[in-house]
N, C-alpha and C positions, 0 to 999 in steps of 0.2 A: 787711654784710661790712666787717670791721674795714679800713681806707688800710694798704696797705704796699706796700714800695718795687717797682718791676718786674721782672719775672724773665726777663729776654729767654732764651729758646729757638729751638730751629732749629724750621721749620715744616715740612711733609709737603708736598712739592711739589702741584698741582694735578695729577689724573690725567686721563687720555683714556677719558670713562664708556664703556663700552658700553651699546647699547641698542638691544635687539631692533627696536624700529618704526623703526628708521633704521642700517640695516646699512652698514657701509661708512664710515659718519660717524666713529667714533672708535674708538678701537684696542682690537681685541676682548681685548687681554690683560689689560685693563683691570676691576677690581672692578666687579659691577652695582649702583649706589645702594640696588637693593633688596631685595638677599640679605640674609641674618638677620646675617652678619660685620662687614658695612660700617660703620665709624662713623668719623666725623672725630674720637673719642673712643677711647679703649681700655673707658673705661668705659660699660653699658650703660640704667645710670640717670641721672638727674642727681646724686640723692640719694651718689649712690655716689663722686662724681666729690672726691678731698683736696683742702682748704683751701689750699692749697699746693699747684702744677705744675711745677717746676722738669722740666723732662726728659722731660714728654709730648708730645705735638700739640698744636694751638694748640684752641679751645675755640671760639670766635666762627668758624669757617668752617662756612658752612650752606651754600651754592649756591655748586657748580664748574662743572665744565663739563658741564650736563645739559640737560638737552630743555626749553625754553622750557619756563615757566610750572610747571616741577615741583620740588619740592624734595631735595636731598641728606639723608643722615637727619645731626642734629646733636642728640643728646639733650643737649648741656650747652649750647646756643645757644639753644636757641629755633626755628623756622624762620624761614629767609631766602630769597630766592627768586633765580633768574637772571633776569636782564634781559639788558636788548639793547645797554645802554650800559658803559661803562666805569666808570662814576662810583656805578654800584651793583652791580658785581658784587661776587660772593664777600667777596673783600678787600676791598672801599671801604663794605660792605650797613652798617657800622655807623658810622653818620651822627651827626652830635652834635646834639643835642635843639634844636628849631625850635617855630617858633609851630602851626604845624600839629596838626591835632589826632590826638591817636594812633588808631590801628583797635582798640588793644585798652583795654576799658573802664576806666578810673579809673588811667589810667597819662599820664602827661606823652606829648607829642607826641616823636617820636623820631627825625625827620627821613627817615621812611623809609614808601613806600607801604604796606608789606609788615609793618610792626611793630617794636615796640622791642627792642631788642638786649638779652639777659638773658645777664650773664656770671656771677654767681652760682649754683650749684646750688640755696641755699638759701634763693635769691627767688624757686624755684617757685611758684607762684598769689600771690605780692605781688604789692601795688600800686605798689609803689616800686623806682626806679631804684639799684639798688648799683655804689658809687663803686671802679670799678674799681683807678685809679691814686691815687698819695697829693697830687695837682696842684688839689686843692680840687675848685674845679666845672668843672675842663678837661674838655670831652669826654674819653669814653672810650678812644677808640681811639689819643689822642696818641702816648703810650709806645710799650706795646704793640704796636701795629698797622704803623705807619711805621716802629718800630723795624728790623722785618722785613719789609718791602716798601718798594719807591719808590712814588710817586704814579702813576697811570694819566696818560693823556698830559697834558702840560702845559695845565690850564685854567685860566684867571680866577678870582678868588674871587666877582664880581660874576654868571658863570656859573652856579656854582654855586648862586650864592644863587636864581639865575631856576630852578635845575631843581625846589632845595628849593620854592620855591615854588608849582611849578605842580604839585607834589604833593601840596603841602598843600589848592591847592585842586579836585583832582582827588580828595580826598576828601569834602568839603567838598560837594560836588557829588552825590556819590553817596550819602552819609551813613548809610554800611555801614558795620556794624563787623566787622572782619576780623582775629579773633584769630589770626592763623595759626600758634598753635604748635602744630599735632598732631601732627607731624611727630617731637616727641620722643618719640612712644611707637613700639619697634621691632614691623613685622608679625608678626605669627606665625603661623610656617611660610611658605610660598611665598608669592608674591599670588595664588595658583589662585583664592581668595572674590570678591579684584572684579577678574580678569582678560578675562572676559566681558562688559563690561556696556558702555554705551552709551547717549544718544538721553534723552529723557524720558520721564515716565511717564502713565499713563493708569489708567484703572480705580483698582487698590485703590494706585497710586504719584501722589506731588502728580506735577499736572502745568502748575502753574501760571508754570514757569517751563520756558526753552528751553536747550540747552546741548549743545554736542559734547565731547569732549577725547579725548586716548589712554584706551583701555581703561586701570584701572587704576590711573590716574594720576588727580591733582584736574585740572580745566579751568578754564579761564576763567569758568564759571559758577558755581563754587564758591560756596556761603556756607553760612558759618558763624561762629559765635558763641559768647561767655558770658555772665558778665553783665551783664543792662541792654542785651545786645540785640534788636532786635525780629526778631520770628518773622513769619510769612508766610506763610496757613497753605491747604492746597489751594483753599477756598472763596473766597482774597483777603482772609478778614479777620488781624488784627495781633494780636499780645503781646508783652509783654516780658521775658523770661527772667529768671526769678530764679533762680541759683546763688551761692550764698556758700560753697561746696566746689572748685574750683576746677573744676568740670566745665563743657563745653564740646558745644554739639550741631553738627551736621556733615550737610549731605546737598547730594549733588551729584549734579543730574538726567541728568549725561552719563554718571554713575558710580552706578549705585542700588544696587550693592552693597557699597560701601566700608563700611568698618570701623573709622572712626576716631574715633567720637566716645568720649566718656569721660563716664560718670554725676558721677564725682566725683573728685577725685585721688588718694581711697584707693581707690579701684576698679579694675581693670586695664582699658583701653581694648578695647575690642570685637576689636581686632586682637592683642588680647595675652590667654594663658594666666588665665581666672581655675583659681587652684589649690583645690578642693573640700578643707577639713579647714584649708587655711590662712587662704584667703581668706575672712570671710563672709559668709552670704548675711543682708542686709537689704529684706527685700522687702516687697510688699502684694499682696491680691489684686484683681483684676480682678473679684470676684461679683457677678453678678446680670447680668453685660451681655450674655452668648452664650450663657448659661443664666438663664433669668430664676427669682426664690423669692421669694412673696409680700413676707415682710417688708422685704426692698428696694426695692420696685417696690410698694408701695403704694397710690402714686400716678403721682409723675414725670412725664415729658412725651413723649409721652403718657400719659396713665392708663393703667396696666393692670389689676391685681389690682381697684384699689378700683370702677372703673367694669363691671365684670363680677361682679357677687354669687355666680354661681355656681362661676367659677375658684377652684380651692385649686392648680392647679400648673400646669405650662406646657402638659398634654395637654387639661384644659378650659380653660385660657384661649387657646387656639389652636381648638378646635370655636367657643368666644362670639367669637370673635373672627372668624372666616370667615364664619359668621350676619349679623354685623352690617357687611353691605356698606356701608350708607350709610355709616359711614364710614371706611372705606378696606378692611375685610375684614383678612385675615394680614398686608397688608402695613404694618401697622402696629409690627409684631414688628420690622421695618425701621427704619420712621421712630425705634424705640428703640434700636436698631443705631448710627444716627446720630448718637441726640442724647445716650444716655447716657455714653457713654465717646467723648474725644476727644482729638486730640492733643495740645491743652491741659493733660490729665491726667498724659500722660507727660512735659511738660517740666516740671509741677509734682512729680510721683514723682522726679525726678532730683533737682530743687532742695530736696526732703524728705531730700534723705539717702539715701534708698533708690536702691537699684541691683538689685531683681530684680521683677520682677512673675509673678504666677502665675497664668491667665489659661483659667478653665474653659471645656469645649466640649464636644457634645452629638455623639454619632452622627450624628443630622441634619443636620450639618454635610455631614456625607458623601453619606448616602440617607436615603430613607427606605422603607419596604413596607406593602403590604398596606392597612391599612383608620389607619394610622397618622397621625396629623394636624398633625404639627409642619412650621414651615417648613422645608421642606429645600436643602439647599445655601447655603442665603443668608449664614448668618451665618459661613463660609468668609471669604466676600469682605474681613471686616471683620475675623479672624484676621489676613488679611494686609495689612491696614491696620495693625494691630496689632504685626507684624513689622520693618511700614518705620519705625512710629515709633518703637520701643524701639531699632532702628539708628539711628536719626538721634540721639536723645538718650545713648548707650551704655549703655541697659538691657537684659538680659539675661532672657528668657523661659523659664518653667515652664509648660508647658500640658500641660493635666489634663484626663483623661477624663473626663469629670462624668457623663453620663448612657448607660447601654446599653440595648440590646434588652432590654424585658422586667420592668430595674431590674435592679439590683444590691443594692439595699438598699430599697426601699420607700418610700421618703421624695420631699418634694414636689419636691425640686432632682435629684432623678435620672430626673424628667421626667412621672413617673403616682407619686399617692399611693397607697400601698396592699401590694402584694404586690410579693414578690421572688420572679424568674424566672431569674437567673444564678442555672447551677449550685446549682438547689432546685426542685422539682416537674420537671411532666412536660416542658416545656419548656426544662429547668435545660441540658441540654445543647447542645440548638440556639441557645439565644441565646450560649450559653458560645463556641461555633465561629463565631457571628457576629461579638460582639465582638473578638475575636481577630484577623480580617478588619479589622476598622477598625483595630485598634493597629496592625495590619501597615501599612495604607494611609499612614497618618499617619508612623509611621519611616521609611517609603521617604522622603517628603516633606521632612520637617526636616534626615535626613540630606544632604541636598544640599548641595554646598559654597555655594551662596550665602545659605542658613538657618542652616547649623549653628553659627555662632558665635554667633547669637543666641537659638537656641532649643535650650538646651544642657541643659534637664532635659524627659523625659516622663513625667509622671505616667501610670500607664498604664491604673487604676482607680481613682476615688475613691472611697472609704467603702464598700469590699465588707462584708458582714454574716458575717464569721468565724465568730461562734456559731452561725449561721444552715447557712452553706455548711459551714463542718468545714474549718478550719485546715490538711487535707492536701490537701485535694482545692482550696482554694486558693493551693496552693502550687505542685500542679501546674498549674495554671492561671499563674501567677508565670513558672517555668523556662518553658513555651512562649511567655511574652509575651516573654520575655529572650530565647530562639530568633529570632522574629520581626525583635524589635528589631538585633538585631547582625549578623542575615544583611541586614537593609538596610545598614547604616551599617558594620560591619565590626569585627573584635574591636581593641583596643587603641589604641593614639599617638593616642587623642581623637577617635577616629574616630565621629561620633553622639553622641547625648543619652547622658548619667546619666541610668539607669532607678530613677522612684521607685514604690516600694510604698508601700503604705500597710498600716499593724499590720493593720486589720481588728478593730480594736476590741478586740486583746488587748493583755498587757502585753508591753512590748518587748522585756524577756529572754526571750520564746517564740521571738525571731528572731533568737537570737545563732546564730551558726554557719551561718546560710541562707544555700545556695550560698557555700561556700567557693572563693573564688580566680576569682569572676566580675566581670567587667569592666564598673565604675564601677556599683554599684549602690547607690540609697540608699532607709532606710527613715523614711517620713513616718505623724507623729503629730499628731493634731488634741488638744490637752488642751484642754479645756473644763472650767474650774468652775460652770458656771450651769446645766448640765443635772443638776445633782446633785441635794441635800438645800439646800434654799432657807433662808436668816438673816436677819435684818434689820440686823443686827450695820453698824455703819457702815464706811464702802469705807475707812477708815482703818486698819482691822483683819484688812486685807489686803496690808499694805507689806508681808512677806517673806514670801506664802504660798507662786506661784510660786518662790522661791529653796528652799523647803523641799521643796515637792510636785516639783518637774522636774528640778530642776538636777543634782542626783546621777542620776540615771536617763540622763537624755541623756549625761551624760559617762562613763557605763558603755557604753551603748548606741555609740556613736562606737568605743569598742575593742573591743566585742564581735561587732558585726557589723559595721561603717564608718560610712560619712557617713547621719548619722542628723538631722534637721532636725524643725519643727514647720511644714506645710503652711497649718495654720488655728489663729487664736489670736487673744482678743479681750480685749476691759476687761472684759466683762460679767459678774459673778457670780452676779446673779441671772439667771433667763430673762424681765425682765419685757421689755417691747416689744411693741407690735402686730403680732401673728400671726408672732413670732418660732418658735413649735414647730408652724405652721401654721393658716391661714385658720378664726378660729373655732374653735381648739382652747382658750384660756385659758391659763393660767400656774400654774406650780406656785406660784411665790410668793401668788399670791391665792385660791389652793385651790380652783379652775376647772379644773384643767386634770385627765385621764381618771386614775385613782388616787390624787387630793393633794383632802383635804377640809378640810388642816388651811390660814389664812393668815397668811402672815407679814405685811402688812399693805398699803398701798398701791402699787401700780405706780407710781405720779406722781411721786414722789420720787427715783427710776429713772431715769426717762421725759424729765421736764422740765427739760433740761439749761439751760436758759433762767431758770430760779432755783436753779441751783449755785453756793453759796458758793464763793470764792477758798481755801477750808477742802477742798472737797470736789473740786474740780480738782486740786488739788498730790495729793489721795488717790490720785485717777485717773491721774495722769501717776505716783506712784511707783510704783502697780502694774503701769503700763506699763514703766517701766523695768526692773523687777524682772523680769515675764515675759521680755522680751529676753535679757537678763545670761543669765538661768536657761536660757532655749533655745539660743540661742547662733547658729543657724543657725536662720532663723522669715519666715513670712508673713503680717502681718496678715488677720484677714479681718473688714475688707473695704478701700476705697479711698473705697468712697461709697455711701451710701443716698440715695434719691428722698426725696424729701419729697414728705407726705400730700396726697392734694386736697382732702380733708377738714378737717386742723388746718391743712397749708400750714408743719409741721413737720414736722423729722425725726422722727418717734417710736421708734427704735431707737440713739442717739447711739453708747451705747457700740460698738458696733462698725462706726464709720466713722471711719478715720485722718483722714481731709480734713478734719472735724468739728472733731474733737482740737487740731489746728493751729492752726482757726482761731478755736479760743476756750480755747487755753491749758491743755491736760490733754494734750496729745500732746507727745514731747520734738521743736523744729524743729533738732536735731543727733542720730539715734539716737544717735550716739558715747557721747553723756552714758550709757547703759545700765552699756558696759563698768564691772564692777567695784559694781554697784549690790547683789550678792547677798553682797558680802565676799569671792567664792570665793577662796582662797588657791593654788588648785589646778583652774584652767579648764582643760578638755583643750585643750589646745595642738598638737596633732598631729606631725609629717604625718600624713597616712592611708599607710597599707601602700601600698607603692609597683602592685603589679596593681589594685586598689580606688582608683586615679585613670587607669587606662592604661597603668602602667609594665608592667617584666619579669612576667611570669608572668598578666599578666591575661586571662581567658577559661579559663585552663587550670582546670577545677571536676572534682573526682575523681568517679569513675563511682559511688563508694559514695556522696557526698551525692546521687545522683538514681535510685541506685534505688530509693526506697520513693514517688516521686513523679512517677511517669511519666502518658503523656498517651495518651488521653482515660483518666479514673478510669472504674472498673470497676461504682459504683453513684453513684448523684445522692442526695442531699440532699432528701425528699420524695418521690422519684420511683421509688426502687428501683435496677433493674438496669440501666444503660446501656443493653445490647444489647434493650431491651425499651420504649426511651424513641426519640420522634423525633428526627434528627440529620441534618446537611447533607452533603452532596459537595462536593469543590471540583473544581467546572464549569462555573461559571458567569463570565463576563467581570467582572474585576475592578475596581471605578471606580477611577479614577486623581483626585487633587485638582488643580484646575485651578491654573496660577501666575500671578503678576501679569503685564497684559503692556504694552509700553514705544513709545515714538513714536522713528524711527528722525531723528538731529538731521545725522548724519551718512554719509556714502555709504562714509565708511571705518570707521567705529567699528560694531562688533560688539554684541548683545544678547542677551546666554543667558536667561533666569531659570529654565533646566530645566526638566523634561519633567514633574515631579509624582513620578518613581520614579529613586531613585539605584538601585540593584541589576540591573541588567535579566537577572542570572541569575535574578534571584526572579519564576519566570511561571509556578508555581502559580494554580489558578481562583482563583474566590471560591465560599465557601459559598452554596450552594444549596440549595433543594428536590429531591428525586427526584422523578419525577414519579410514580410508580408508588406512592408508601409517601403517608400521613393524616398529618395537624400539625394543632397546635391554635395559636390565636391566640396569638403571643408572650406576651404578656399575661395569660393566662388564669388564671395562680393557683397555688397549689403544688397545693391538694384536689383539680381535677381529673383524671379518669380516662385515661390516656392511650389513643390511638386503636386501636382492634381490629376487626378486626387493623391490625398497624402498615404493612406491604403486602402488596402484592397477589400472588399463586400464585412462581413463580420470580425475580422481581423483587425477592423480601424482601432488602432489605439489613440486612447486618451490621455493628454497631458492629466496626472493628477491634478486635483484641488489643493492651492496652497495651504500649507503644513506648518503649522511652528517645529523644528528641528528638536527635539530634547537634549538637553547637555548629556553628554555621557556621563 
């Protein structure tokens, strides 16, 4: 910030806050610190704040007269805090630089417990102090500050110098670093997210530290950080934070469901609007850890796939796995719960750049029935491991249905290889009405105001078999999930998840027009070039394939139906990798795999990222960029693959981001994408204001849904509905359990919600009748469905199709 001269101004007198937990204390006419109005600023960004103030409020008043230990909001300051003396309130917080060492990382000492005084807007995330006044190296506040105030009571310089002092070594002592500036990002909406909250955590919350405070408010146990500071992490062991984006992580045991951290500084902090179409999404998947697929899990630690010969998917690697008590039985599925994905990962995903994670999960999460063998409920637990960490580091969650009753597509990650039973054969029905049951269970759940900021997208099936099921009769299936969804969470002002589809393996202008005028809907595309027609052609020869193959499409796609993103997307063009198309199936590339005789020549070349020319990395890394630019809104897949027991390598590189990073093919600033594909014409949006929550959203005309009403009238292999088996809802509906917290105080309160936001929504759960024959979920499309289907005046009746009502 360029010296000139001071612009003295009149100041905004100190007000009398009000504040609910202390009634009586200050004058209720008074502004509350934490309504969306309040700013020691007019302006509500820093960014926003002219080079020049002549004639505003003053900019450095961060702490008035507020509630011990909380902050004023001051987006052009920084945060500063109230204290108890005179010599560091409000008016006096900006201290002139002392030997002490600063709280916040790679910044001069600032003479203040609390942090260095940032008067600049546009030394956001600097390292460096900007020279307020034109008086050379005078402190700050000279001019400025004294100009318009007297000194607090008359003290000593030698005083002073004893307070600066015992703060510098009151840090010193503690040797915490305490960024404390999140304070410049304003809540959004009420504080209803962490109004509730309290006490420490337990189960799936660290609970490695103790801590009370006001509901809502940070406490005296507060820590947080950027970068280069160390982590602390449930188990006791350390890290050290790498952020070079100016992001910042945040968790406070008295407070588990604040809101403040921030991935990055182009990201909007947890407590602020990310805007879908403006903002976007940079993300990675979570694959393999709460759904496990051979070619990730390999090996890993524990072994899984490669120590069990007979697993091809998680339904026999879970029978070999229960078998083999000696050593440990299913709960080994656990011990990989543990060790595969940890919170390590989510402060490295922030420090990548990335601000969304998309984080697949299985029915068995929930239940499981019948003769079915996967671990059930367990890996719940570690979903909401998964919650607190992406809050603590301000990442933002997609969690996707990976696997249903039955399959939805046949494949080894939707849990049994083999046959698809959603909505196809005799059974296409009944798992249709089960799954349905789970997506319900699950939006009650995220809808909850203490998730919903962080678990802002639900995938709600992945990779349904369109060609398979019939495009309409999928679609119907689509509108009831979209039913389900919004009678938990509620229509419009951001109320719930963006509900993401997925194509279903058509082309995406098949989905322009779907559901016109419903609220926040987005449709998810996996492009893949490696499952194609195989080349040997060198990965150089793919700098601008994705900008040619995606880019136009997705920027159609975005007007023609809305926020249209890419869920899964990888470096790999060919399919080579170990049991990447599954366990023992081969590779198209080497003309092993069921149909491909012809080969295009070694996997190894592929494979062995370990003798990649600095020639064949920069390939890799430009066709990464290039995918990006071209999707535009996209989720790597994946974050991380095991390594083999066997080699004690990765054997599938190209699709682990972590991989990429750390040997130089992956970009460590996505940013660098923007602009990689030439586009002169990126959709730049907004999205239609109902297609983010605004005016008109929910309102969908009765003629887009009458040719797709619910239940369809025949299945997909099976025939006639009324002639296939199908559920009641009668049966007690499971609810998901929530984290739950150690209570630190006798006055502090602790919600984390019941599991169900709606509690109008008390509809059963699908059932059995007891009276009518089923066939094993599973069983296949060719099978004959049961005859009779029941028993004398008990036969139930498929209803008549229904149009659905929006909630």
């Amino acid at each position: 910030m360029a010296s000139r001269q001071p612009q003295h101004v009149p100041y905004e007198p100190l007000p009398n806050l009000t504040d609910s937990h202390h009634e009586g204390l200050y004058d209720p006419s008074s502004p509350d610190p934490q309504s969306l109005s309040f700013h020691n600023t007019p302006q509500n960004y820093p960014v926003d704040l002219p080079d020049d103030i002549p004639g505003s409020r003053p900019r450095f008043l961060g702490a008035a007269a507020t509630e011990a230990g909380f902050s004023r909001d001051s987006y052009a300051s920084g945060q500063t805090y109230h204290s108890y003396n005179d010599n560091s309130s409000s008016v006096y917080q900006l201290n002139p630089p002392s030997r002490n060492e600063s709280p916040v990382p790679g910044r001069q000492g600032a003479g203040s417990v609390y942090g260095a005084y940032k008067d600049d807007p546009r030394e956001y995330g600097s390292t460096q102090d900007m020279a307020l006044s034109s008086m050379g190296g005078a402190p700050r506040y000279l001019e400025e500050k004294r100009t318009a105030y007297a000194p607090p009571r008359a003290k000593s310089k030698r005083k002073l110098m004893i307070l600066a002092g015992i703060a510098g070594l009151i840090l010193l002592i503690l040797a915490v670093v305490i960024p404390l500036y999140f304070a410049v990002f304003k809540p959004k909406g009420s504080t209803q997210n962490d109004a509730t909250t309290g006490g420490s955590s337990s189960a799936a919350q660290p609970s490695s530290t103790q801590g009370s405070g006001t509901p809502g408010k940070p406490s005296s146990a507060v820590v947080t950080g950027g970068d280069g500071s160390k982590v602390t992490t449930e188990d006791g062991t350390t890290f050290t934070y790498s952020n070079k984006f100016g992001g910042f992580w945040y968790f406070d045991p008295a407070n588990p469901f604040n809101n403040y951290a921030q991935a990055q500084s182009w990201t909007p902090a947890l407590n602020q609007t990310f805007t879908f179409g403006t903002n976007r999404i940079k993300g990675v998947n979570l694959g393999g850890w709460l759904v496990t697929e051979p070619f990730m899990q390999v090996g890993s630690s524990p072994a899984l796939y490669e120590k069990y010969p007979s697993a091809v998917d998680e339904w026999t690697l879970s029978v070999a796995m229960a078998a083999d008590t000696a050593n440990g039985g299913l709960s080994q599925l656990e011990t990989h719960y543990k060790t595969f994905i940890t919170e390590q990962d989510f402060a490295e995903i922030a420090g990548a750049g990335l601000n969304f994670v998309r984080i697949p999960i299985a029915y068995w999460a929930i239940e499981t029935r019948g003769n079915e063998p996967f671990l059930a409920k367990t890996s719940w637990t570690y979903f909401l491991k998964a919650i607190e960490w992406a809050r603590k580091y301000g990442i933002r969650i997609n969690v996707d249905l990976h696997a249903l009753p039955g399959s939805q597509n046949g494949w080894n990650h939707s849990g049994k290889l083999g046959d698809i039973n959603v909505l196809n054969g005799p059974m296409g029905l009944a798992n249709a009405q089960r799954s349905l049951d789970y997506i319900r269970i699950i939006a009650e759940f995220i809808s909850q105001p203490q998730y919903a900021d962080v678990v802002v997208m639900f995938g709600i099936t992945n990779e349904p078999q369109a060609p398979v099921i019939g495009q309409n009769n999928l679609e119907r299936y689509y509108l009831q999930a979209y039913n389900l969804v919004r009678t938990a969470s509620g229509i419009g002002a951001g109320n719930g998840p963006f509900i993401s589809y997925h194509d279903g393996f058509l082309d995406r202008t098949q989905w322009a027009g779907f559901l016109p005028g419903a609220d926040r809907i987005a449709l998810d595309s996996h492009p893949y070039i490696c499952f194609g027609a195989q080349s040997n052609a060198a990965m150089s020869t793919y700098a601008t394939t994705p900008c040619t193959t995606w880019g136009s499409s997705f920027n159609q796609s975005m007007t023609a139906f809305g926020m249209t993103g890419a869920g899964e997307f990888s470096n790999a063009v060919t399919d080579c990798g170990k049991w990447v198309n599954g366990v023992g199936l081969g590779t198209r590339y080497e003309g092993n795999y069921t149909g491909y005789t012809t080969s295009s020549g070694s996997c190894t070349t592929w494979t062995d990222y370990q003798a990649w020319t600095p020639a064949t990395k920069a390939a890799t890394m430009q066709f990464a960029l290039a995918s990006m630019d071209a999707l535009q809104n996209w989720f790597f897949w994946t974050w991380k693959i095991g390594n083999s027991s066997v080699s004690g390598q990765i054997e599938s590189p190209s699709w682990s981001y972590q991989l990429g990073l750390q040997n130089g093919w992956m970009p460590l600033d996505p940013r660098q994408a923007d602009g990689t594909c030439g586009n002169t014409a990126p959709w730049n949006g907004p999205l239609q204001s109902y297609q983010t929550g605004g005016a008109g959203a929910g309102q969908i005309p009765a003629s887009a849904t009458a040719s797709i009403v619910w239940p369809p009238a025949t299945i997909s292999s099976g025939g006639a509905a009324s002639l296939l088996p199908s559920y009641t809802p009668t049966g007690p509906i499971p609810t998901l359990p929530v984290p739950t917290f150690t209570q630190s105080s006798s006055k502090a309160t602790i919600s984390a919600g019941n599991g169900w936001q709606n509690p109008s929504d008390s509809a059963g759960a699908m059932v059995a009748i007891a009276t009518c024959s089923y066939l094993d979920p599973w069983v296949g499309p060719n099978a004959a469905p049961p005859s009779p289907l029941c028993s004398g005046a008990a036969k139930r009746e498929v209803p008549e199709p229904t149009i659905t009502p929006a909630p």
